[in-house]
C-alpha positions in Angstrom: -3.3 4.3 16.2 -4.6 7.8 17.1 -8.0 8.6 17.4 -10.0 12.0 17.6 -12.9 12.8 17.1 -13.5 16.3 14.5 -15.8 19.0 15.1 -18.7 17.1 13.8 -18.1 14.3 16.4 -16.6 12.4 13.8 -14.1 9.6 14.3 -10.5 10.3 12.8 -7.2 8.8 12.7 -4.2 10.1 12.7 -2.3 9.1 8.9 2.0 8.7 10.1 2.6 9.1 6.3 0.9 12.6 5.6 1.1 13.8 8.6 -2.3 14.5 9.3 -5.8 13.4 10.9 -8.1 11.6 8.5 -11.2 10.1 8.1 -11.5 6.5 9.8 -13.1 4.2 7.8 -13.0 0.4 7.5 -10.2 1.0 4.6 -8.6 3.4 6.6 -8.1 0.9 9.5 -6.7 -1.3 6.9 -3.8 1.1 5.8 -3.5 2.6 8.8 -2.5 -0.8 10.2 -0.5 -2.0 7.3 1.6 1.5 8.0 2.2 0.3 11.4 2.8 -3.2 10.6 5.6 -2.0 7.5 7.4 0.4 9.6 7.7 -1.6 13.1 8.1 -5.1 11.8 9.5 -4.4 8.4 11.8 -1.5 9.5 10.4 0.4 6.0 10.9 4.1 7.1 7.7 6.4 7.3 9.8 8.9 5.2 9.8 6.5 2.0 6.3 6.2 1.7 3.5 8.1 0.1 -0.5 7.5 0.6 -2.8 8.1 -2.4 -0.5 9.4 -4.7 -2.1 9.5 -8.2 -1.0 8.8 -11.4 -2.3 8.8 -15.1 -3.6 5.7 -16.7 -5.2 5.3 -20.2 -6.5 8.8 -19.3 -8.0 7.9 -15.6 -6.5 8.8 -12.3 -6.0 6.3 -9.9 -4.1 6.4 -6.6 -3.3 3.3 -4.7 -2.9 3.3 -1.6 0.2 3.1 -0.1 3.9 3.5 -2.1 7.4 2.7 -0.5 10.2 4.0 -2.4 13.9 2.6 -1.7 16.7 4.7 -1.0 17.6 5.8 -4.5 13.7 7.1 -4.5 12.8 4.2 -6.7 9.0 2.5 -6.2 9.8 -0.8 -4.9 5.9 -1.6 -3.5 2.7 -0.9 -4.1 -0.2 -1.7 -1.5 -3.7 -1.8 -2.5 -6.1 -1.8 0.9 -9.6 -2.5 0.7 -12.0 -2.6 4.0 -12.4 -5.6 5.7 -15.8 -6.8 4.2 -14.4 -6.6 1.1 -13.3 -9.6 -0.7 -10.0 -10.3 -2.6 -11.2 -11.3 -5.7 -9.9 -11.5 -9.3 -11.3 -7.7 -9.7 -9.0 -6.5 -6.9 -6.1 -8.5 -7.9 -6.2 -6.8 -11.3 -6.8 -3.4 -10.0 -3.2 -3.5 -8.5 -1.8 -5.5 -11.9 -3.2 -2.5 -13.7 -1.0 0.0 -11.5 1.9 -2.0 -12.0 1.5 -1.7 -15.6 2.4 2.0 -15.5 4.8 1.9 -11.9 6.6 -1.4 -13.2 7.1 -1.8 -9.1 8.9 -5.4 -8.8 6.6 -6.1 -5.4 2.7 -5.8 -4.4 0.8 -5.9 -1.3 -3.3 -6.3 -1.7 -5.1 -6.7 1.7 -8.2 -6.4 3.3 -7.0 -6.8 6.7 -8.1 -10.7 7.3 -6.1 -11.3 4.2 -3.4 -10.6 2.6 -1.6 -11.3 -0.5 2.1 -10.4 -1.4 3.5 -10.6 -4.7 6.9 -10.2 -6.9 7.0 -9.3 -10.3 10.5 -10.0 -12.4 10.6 -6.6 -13.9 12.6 -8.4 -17.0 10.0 -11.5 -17.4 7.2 -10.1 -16.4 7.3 -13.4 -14.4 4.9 -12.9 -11.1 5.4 -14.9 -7.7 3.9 -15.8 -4.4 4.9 -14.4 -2.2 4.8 -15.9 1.7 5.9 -13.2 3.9 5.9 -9.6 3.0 9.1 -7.4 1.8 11.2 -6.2 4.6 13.6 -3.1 3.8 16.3 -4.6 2.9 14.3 -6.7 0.4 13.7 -3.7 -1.5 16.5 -1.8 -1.2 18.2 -4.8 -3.5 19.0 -4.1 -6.7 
């Protein structure tokens, strides 16, 4: 990761996905990480996905944190990042249900950075899965 410091002498990071320095904060670290982690090890291109994009739900805006599209621009995963001292609780787990109620994204990534959970949803069934290993491109590029 890249690290500056702003004008204010505070500590920023540079975001791959928008293409910009932000703000590093616990969470931050978190996504930032996970970025890293999908392109390298995953080979999930930086082009296919968006940070904090928000959308419309029963009214309220919400954003989640990390989208990956698939080739035919489809969203195939949604990531949810908290900071590390946060927990993974029921609460959080149905913060990213809730976004997958509108997206209908067939995979899920919720982490804190100590843990990490990775689910599949049959779009059809509405039948959810356990994941043990996270999504690599080809994964979600299935149809």
């Amino acid at each position: 990761m890249r690290l500056q410091k702003n004008s204010a002498g505070k500590v920023q990071v540079f975001d791959l996905v928008r293409k910009k320095y932000v703000a590093f904060t616990p969470e931050e670290e978190v996504r930032q990480s996970l970025i890293v982690y999908l392109n390298e090890s995953l080979h999930i291109p930086i082009a296919s996905m968006t940070v904090e994009k928000s959308f419309t739900l029963y009214g309220k805006e919400h954003r989640p944190d990390l989208i990956v599209y698939n080739k035919k621009a489809q969203a195939v995963l949604l990531v949810e990042c908290k900071a590390p001292h946060i927990p993974i609780t029921m609460v959080t787990q149905e913060q990213i249900a809730r976004y997958q109620l509108i997206k209908k994204v067939p995979y899920w990534i919720l982490t804190n950075g100590k843990e990490c959970h990775a689910y599949q949803i049959d779009l059809h069934t509405s039948e959810i899965r356990t994941l043990h290993s996270l999504p690599d491109w080809n994964q979600l590029n299935i149809e």
